[in-house]
N, C-alpha and C positions, 0 to 999 in steps of 0.2 A: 609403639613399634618395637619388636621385638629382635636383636641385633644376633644375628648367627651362632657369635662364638658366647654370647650372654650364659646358655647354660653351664660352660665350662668353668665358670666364676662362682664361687663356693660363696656361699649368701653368709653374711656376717650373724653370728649367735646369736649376737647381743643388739638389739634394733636400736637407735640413733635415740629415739623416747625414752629408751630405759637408760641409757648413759645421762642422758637431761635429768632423772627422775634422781638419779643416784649422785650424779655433781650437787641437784638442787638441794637434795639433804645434806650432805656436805656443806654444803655455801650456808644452811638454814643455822647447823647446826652450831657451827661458826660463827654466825652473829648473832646466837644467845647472849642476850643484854649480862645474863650474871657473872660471864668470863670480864668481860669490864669491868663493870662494878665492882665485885668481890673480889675476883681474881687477879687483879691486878695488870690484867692484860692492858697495855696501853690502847686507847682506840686511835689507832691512827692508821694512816695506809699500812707503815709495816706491820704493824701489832694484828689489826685484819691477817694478811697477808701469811706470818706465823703462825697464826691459829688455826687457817686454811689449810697450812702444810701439814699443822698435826694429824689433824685428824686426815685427809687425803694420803697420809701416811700409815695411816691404824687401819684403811680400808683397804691400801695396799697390802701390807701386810698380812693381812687375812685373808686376801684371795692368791699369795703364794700357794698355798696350801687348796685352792677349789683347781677342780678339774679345767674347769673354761678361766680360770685364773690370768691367765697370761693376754688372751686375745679382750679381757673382761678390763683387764690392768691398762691395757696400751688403748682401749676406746678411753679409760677415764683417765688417761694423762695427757693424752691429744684433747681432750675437750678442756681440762684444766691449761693446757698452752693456749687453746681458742679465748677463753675466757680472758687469761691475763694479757693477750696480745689484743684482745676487744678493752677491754681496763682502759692501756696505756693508750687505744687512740681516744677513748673519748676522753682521755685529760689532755690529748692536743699534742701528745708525740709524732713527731714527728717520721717520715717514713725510712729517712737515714739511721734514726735514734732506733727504733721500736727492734731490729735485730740485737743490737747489743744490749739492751735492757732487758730479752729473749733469755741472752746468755745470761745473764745474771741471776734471773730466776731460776732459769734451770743447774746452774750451780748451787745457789740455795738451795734449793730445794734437794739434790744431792746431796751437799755437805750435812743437811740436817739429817735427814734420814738415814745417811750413816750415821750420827751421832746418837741418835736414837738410840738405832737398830744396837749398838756396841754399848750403851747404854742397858738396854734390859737383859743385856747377855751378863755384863758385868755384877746387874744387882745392885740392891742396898740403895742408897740415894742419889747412882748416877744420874738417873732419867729425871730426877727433880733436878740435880746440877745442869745437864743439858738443857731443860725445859727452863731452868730459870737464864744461861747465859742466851737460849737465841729465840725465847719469847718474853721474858721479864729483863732484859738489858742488863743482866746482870745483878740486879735487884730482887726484895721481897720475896727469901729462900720460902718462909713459911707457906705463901703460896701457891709459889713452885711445887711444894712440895703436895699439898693438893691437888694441883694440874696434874701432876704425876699419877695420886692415887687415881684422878679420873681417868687419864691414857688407858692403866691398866685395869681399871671395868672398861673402858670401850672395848681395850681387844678381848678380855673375857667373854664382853658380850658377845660381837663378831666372831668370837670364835666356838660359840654355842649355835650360833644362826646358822641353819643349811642353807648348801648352795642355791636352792630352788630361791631361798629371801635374798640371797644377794643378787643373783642373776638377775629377781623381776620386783627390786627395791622395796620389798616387803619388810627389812631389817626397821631396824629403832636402835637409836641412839640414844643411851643412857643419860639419865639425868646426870647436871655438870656438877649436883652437888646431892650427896649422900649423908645421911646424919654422924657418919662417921669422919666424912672428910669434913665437915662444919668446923669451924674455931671452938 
């Protein structure tokens, strides 16, 4: 049935499958076994969780800069909120808890991405110091320091990708390790 005032509702850009298609690489990309392994990422809920943010962070930040960027941003951080509020009930949070464990993420996830963001402004080995105090715990600069070199090929790459790859998730996500970032 089709409701009166429906045509005056401006149809979203971006269809609800392509936000799925572009979290799921995200989410895929993020649980590359070699950021473990090698990289020293702890596998744990937080350690996930940090990794998530980086890279959902390198994809925001490339689509500051696309034309449908903004309505493109706020579908893939509403479904990033879906996602960690689906998370916390299936580990049995509770419905009192699940708002302020809400907030905590989304201060995380905040406090990071400025640290980032002030991070690649400043240069040199900030975004490895960043990368290493809030996904390495403080630990294994070396690696940090790697994670870094890969940050900055993801946003190279993202930021070679036209809009038409991010809009309809046609992009790729660069390998987590290059012969150059090797030991």
């Amino acid at each position: 049935m089709l409701w009166p005032f429906s045509h005056f509702r401006k149809p979203p850009l971006t269809p609800r499958g392509t936000i799925e298609a572009i979290y799921g690489m995200i989410v895929t990309q993020a649980r590359e076994p070699i950021f473990y392994r090698d990289l020293a990422v702890p596998d744990t809920v937080n350690g996930r969780f940090d990794l998530l943010l980086l890279h959902l962070w390198l994809l925001l930040r490339r689509l500051r800069t696309a034309a449908e960027g903004p309505e493109l941003s706020q579908a893939l951080f509403d479904r990033f909120c879906e996602d960690m509020d689906d998370n916390l009930r299936e580990m049995g949070i509770g419905d009192q808890v699940v708002p302020k464990r809400m907030r905590a993420f989304g201060e995380a996830f905040y406090g990071r991405t400025k640290a980032y963001d002030q991070a690649l402004e400043e240069g040199g080995e900030a975004l490895a110091l960043a990368i290493c105090k809030n996904i390495l715990n403080g630990a294994h600069i070396a690696q940090a320091k790697r994670l870094a070199a890969y940050a900055r090929d993801v946003e190279s790459t993202l930021g070679r990708a036209d809009e038409a790859a991010l809009r309809e998730a046609t992009f790729e996500f660069p390998s987590p390790i290059r012969e150059e970032m090797a030991p």
